[in-house]
N, CA, C and O of each residue as an XYZ file, in Angstrom:
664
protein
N      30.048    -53.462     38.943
C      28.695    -53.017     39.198
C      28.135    -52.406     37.912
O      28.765    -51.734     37.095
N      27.049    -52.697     37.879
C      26.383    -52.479     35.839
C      25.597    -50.812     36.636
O      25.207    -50.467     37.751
N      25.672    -50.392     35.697
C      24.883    -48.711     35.507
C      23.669    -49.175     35.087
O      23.325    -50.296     34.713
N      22.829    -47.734     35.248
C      21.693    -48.456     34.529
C      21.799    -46.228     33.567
O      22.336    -45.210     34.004
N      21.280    -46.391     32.723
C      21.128    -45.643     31.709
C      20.163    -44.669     32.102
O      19.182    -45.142     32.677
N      20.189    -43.107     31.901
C      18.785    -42.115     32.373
C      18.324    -42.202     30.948
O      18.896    -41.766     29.949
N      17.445    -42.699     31.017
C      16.320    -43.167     29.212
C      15.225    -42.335     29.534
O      15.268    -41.649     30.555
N      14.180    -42.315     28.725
C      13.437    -41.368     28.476
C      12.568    -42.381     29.090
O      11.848    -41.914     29.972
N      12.387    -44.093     28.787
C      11.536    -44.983     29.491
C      11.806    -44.600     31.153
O      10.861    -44.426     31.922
N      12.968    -44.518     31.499
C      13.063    -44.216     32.989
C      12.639    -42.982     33.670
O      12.398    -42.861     34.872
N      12.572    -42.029     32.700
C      12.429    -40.742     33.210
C      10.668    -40.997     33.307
O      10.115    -40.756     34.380
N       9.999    -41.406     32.329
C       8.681    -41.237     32.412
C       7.985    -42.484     33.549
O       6.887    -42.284     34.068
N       8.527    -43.341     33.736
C       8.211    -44.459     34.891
C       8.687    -44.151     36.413
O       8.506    -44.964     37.320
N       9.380    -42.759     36.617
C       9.606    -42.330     37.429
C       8.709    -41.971     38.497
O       7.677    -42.113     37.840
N       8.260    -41.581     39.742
C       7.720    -40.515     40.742
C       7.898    -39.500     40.086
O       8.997    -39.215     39.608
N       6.477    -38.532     39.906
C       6.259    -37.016     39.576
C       5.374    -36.753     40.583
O       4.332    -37.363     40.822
N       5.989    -35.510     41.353
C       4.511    -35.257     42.355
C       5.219    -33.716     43.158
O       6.374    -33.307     43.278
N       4.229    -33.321     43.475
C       4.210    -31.827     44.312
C       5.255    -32.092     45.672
O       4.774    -32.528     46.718
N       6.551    -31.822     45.565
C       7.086    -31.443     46.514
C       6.509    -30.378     47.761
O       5.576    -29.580     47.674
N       7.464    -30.677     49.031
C       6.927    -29.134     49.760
C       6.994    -28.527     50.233
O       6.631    -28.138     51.343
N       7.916    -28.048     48.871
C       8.286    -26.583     48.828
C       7.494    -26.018     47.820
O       7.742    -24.883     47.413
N       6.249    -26.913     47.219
C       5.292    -26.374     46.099
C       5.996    -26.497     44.788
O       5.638    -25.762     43.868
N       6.992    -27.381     44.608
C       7.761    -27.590     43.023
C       6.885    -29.062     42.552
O       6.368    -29.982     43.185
N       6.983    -28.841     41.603
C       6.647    -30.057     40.723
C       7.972    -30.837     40.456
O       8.891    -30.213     39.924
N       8.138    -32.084     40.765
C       9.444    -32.854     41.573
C       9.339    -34.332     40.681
O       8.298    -34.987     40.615
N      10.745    -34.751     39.951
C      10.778    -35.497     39.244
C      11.849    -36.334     40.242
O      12.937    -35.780     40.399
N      11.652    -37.530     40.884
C      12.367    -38.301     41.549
C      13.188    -39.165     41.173
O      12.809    -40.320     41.368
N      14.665    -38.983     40.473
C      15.119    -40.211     40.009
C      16.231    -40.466     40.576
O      17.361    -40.287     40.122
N      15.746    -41.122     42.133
C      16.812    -41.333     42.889
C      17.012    -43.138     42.908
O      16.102    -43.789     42.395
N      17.741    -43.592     43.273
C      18.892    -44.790     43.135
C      18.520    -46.063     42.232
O      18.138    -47.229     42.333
N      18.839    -45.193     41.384
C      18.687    -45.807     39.206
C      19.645    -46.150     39.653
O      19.209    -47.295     39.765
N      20.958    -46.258     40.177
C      22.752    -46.627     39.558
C      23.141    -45.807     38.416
O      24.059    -46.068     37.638
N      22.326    -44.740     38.380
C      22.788    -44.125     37.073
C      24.048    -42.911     37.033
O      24.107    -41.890     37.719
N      24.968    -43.371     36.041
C      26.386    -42.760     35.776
C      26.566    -41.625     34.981
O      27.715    -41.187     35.036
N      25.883    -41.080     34.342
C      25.732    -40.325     33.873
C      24.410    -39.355     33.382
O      23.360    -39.777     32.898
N      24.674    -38.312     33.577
C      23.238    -37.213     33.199
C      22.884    -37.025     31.683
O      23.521    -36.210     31.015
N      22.203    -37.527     31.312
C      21.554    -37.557     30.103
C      19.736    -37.853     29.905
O      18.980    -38.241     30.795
N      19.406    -37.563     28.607
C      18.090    -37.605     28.270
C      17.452    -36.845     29.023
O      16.272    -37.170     29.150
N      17.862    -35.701     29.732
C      16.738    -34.571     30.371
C      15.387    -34.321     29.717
O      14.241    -34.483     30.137
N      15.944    -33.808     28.381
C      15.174    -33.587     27.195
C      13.914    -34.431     26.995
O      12.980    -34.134     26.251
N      13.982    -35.173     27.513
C      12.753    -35.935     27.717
C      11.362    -36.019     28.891
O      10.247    -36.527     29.002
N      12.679    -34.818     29.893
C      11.143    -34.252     30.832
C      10.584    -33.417     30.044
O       9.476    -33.171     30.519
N      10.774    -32.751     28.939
C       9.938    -31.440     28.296
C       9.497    -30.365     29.251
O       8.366    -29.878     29.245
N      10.422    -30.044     30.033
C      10.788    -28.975     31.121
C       9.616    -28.413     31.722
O       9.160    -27.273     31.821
N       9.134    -29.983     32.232
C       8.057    -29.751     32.996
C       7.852    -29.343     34.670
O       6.863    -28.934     35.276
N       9.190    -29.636     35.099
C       9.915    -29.670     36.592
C      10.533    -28.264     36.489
O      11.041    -27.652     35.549
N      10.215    -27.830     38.353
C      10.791    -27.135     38.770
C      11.945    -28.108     39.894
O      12.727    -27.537     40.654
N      11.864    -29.187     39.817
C      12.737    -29.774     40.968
C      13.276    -31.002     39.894
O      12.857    -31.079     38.739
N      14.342    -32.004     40.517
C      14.774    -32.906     39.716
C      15.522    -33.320     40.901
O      16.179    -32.560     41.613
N      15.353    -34.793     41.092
C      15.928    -35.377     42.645
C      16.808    -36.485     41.842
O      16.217    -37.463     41.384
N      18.262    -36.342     41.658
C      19.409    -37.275     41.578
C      20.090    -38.178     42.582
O      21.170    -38.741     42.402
N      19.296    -38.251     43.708
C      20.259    -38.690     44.451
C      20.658    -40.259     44.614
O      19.892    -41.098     44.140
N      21.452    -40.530     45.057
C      21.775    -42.101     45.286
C      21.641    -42.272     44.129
O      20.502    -42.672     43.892
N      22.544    -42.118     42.836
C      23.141    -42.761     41.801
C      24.652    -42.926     41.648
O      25.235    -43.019     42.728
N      25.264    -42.972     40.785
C      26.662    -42.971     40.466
C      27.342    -41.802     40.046
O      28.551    -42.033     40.055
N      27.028    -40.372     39.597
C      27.200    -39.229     38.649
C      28.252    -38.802     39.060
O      28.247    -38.430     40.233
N      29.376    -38.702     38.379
C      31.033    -38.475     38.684
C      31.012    -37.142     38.195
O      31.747    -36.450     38.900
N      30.321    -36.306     37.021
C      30.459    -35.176     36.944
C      28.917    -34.558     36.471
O      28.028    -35.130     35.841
N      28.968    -33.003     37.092
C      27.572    -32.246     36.701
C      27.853    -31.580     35.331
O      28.636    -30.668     35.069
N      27.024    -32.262     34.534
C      26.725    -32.060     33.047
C      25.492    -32.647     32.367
O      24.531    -33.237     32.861
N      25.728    -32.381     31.304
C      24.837    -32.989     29.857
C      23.313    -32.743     30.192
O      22.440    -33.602     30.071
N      23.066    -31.114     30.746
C      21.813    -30.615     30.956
C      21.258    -30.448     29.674
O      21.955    -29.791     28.901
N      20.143    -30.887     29.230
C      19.608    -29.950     27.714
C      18.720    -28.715     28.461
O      18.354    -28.919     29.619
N      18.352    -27.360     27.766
C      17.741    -26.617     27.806
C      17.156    -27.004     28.912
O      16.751    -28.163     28.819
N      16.928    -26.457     30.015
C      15.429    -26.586     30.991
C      15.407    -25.229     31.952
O      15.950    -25.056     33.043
N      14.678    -24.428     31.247
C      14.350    -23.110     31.881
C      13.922    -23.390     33.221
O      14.414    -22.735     34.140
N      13.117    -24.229     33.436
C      11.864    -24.366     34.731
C      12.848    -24.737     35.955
O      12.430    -24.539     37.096
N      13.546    -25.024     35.849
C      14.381    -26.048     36.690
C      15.142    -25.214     37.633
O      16.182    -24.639     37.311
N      14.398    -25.133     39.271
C      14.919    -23.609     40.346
C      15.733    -25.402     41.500
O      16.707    -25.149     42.210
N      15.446    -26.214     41.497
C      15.966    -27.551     42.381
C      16.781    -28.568     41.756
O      16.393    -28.848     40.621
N      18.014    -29.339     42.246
C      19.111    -29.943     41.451
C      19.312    -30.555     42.917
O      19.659    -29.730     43.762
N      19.135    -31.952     43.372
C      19.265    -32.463     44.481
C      20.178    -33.498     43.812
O      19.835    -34.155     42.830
N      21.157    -33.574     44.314
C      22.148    -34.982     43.387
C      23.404    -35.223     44.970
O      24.609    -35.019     45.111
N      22.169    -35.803     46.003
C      22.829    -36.322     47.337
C      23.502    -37.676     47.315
O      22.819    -38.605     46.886
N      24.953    -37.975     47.782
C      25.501    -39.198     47.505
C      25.610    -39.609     46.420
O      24.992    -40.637     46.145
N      26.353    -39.025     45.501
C      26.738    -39.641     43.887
C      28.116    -39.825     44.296
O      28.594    -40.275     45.337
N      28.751    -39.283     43.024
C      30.463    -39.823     43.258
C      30.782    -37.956     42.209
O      31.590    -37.834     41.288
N      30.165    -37.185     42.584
C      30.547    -36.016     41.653
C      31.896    -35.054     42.252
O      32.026    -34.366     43.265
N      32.447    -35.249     41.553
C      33.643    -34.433     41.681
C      34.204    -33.088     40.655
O      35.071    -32.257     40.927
N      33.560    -33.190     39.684
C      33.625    -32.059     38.498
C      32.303    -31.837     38.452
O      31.302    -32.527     38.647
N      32.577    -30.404     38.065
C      31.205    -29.102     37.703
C      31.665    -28.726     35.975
O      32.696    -28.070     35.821
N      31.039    -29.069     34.997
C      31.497    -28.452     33.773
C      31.099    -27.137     33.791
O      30.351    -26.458     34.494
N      31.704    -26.983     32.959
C      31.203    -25.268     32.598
C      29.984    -25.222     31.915
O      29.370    -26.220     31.538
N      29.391    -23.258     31.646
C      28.279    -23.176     30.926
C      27.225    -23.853     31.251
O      26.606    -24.194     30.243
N      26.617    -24.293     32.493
C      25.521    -24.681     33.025
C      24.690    -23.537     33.016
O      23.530    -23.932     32.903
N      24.730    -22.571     33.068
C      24.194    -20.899     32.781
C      23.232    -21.419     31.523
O      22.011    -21.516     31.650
N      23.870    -21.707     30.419
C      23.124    -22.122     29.190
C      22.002    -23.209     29.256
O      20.918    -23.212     28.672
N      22.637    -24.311     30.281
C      20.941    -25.228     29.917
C      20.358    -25.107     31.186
O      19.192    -25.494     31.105
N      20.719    -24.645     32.631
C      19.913    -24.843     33.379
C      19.942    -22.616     34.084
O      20.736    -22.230     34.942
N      19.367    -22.101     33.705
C      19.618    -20.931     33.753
C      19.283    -20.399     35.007
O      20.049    -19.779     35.746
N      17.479    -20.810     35.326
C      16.872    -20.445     36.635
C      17.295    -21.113     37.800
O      16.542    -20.827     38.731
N      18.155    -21.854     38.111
C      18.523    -22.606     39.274
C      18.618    -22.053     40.443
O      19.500    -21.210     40.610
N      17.880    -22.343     41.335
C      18.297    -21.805     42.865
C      18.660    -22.231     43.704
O      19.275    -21.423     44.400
N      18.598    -23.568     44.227
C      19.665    -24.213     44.847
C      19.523    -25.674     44.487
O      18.558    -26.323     44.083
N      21.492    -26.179     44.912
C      21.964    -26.977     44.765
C      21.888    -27.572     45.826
O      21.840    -26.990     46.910
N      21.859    -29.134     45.648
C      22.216    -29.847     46.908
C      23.110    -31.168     46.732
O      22.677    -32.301     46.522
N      24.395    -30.793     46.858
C      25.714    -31.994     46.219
C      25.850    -32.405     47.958
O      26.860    -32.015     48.543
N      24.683    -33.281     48.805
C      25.494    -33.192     49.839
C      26.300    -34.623     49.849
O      25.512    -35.444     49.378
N      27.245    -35.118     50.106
C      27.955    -36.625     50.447
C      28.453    -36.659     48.675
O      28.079    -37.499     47.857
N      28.930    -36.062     48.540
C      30.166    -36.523     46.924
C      31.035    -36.225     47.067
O      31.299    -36.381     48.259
N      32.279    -35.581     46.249
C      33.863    -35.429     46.251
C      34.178    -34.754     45.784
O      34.996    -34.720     44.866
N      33.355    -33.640     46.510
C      33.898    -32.138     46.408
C      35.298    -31.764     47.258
O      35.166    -31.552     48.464
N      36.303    -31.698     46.808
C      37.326    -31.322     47.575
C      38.038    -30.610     47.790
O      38.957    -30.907     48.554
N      37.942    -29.158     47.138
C      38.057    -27.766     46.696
C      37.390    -26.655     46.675
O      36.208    -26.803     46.364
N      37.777    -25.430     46.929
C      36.577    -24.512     46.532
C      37.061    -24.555     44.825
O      36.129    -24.361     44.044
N      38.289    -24.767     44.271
C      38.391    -24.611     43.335
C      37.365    -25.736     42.365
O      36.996    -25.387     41.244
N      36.991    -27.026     42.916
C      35.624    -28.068     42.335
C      34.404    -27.048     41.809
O      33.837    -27.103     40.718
N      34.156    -26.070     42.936
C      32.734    -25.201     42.242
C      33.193    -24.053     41.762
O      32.539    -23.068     42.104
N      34.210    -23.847     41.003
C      34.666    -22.710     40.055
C      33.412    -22.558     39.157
O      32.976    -21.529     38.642
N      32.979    -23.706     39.097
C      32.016    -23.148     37.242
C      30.383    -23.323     38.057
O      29.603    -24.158     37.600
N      30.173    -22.875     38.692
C      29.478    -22.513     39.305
C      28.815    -20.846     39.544
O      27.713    -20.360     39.799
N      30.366    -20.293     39.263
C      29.761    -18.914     39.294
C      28.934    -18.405     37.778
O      28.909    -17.175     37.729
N      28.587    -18.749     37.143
C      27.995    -18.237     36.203
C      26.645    -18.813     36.275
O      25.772    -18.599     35.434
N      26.483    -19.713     37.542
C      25.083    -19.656     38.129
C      24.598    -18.708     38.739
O      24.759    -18.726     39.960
N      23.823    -17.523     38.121
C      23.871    -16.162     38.811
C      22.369    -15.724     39.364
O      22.053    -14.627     39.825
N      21.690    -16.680     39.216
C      20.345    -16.984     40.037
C      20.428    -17.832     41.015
O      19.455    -17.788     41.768
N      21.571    -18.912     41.398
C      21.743    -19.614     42.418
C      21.965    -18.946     43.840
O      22.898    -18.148     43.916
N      20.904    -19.284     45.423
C      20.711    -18.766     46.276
C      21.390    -20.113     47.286
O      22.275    -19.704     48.038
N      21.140    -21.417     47.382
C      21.070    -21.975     48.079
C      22.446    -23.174     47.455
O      22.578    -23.735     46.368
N      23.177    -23.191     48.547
C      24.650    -24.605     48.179
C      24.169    -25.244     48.855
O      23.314    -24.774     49.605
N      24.466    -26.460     48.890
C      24.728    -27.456     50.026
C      26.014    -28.492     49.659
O      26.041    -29.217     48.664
N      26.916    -28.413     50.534
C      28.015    -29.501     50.471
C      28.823    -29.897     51.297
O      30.046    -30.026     51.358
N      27.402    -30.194     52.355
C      27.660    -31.319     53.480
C      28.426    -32.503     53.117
O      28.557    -32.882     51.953
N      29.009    -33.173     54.297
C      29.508    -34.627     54.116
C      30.616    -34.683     52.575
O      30.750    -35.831     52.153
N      31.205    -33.826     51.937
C      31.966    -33.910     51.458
C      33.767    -33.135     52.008
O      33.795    -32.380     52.980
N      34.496    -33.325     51.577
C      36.127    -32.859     51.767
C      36.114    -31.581     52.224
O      36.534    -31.109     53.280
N      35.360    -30.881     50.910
C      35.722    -29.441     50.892
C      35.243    -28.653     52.349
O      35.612    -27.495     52.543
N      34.331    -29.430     53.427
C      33.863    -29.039     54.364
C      35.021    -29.155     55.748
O      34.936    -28.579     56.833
N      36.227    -30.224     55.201
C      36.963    -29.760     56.088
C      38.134    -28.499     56.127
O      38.915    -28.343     57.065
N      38.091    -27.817     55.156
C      38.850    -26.102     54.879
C      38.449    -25.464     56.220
O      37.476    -25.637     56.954
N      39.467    -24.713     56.286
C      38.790    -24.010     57.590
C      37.996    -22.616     57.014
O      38.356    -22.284     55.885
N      37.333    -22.070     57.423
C      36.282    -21.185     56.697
C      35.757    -21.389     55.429
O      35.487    -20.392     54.760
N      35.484    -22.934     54.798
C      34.965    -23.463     54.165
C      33.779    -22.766     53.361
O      33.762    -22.703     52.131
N      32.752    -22.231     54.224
C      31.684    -21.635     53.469
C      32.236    -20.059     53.543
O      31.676    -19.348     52.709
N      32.949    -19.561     54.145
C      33.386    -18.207     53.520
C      34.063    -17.733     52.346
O      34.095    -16.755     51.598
N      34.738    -19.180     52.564
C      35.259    -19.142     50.805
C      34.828    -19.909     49.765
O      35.480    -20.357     48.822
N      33.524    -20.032     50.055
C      32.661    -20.082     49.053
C      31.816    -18.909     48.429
O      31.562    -18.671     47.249
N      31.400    -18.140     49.773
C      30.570    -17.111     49.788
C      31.547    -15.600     48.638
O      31.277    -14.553     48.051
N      32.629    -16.432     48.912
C      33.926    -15.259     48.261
C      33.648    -16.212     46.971
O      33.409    -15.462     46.024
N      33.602    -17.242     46.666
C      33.628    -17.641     45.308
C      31.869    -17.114     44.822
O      31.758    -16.115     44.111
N      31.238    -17.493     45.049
C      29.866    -17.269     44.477
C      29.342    -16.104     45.495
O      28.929    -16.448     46.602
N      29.354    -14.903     45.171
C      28.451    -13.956     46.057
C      27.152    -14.494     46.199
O      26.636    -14.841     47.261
N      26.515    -14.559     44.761
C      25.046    -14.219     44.910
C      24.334    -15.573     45.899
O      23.144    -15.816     46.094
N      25.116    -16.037     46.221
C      24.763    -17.316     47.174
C      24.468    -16.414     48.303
O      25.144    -15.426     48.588
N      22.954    -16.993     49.198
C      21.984    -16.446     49.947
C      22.079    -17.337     51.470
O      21.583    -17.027     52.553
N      22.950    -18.609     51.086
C      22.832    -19.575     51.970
C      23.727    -20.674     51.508
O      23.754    -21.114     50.358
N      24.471    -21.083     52.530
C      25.523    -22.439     52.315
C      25.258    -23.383     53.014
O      25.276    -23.074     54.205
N      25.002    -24.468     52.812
C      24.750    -25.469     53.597
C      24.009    -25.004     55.283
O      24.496    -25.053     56.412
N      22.792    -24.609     54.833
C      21.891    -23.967     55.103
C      22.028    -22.983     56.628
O      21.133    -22.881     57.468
N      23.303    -22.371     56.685
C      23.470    -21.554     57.323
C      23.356    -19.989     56.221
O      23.799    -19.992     55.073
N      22.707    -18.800     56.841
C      22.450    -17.796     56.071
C      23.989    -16.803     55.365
O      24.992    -16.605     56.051
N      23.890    -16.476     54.414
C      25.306    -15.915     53.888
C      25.830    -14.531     54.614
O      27.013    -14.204     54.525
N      24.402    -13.356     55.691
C      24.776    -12.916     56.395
C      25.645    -13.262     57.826
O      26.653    -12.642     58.164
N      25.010    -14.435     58.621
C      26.018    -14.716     59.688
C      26.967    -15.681     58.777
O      27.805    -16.145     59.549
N      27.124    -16.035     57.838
C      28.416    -15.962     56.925
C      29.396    -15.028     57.160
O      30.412    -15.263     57.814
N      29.052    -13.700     56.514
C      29.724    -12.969     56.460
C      30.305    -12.139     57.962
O      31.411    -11.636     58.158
N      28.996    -12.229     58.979
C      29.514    -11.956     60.046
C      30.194    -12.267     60.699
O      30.783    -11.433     61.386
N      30.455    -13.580     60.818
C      31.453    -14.201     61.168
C      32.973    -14.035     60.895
O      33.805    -14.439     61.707
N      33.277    -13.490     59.846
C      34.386    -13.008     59.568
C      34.915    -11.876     60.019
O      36.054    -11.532     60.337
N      33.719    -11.286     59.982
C      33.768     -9.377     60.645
C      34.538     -9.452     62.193
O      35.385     -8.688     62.655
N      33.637    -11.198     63.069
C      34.224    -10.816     64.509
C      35.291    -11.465     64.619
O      35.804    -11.355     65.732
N      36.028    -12.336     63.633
C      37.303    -12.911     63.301
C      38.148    -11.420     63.459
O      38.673    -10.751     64.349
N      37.908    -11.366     61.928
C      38.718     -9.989     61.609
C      39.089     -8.650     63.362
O      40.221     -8.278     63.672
N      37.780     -8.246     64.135
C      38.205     -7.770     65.156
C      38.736     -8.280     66.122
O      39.354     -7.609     66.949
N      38.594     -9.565     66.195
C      39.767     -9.957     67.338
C      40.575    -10.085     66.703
O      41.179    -10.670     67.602
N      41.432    -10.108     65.713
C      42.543    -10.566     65.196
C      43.579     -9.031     65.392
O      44.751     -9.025     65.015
């Protein structure tokens, strides 16, 4: 199966339009594309960026993009998080890896130095069959507000009425 390349021709022939949630939303969903590159060529005009239905085996090769609070990359093949995403994508608020090959809490280790990130999602992948799955996430990333869009308080409560019956 041939890839097709994230080019700066693709990025600009893309869907740009007002999401609504009120983001300005760059759509580059099912390119076949294998890898994250040429960001640098939105000129960090997006608060949103829609990956989904491509090929992307790992989350990387962000350049600089302050603006950028949305990272939708549903049904790829991602299984690694590099490190230092803090550095090019800083403002991020939520993720949405739902249907890839996440199969660990140890997969979103480099994640915590996303310290503006509120919102996970990682439906339809492995790591959802752990048993307290999003609690030990909520233990890996505090500042997370919401996991696969259940709130991080009945998160946490949930453990509290574990813990007393136990």
């Amino acid at each position: 199966m041939f890839a097709l390349r994230l080019s700066t021709d693709l990025i600009l022939r893309s869907p740009q339009f007002m999401n609504a949630c009120d983001e300005y939303e760059l759509d580059l969903r099912g390119n076949k594309v294998s890898v994250i590159e040429n960001l640098g060529g939105t000129q960090n005009q997006f608060d949103s960026i829609d990956l989904s239905d491509n090929e992307i085996v790992k989350l990387e090769g962000f350049p600089l993009l302050p603006r950028l609070k949305t990272l939708t990359l549903n049904h790829n093949r991602i299984s690694r998080i590099s490190k230092n995403l803090e550095a090019s994508i800083p403002n991020l608020e939520t993720l949405v890896l739902t249907g890839n090959r996440i199969n660990s809490i140890e997969d979103l280790q480099n994640l915590r130095e996303l310290s503006k990130l509120k919102r996970l999602v990682v439906l339809d992948n492995e790591i959802t069959k752990l048993p307290d799955y999003r609690l030990q996430i909520m233990k890996l990333l505090p500042q997370l507000r919401m996991v696969d869009f259940k709130r991080a308080a009945a998160i946490l409560a949930s453990e509290d009425v574990e813990m007393a019956d136990s």
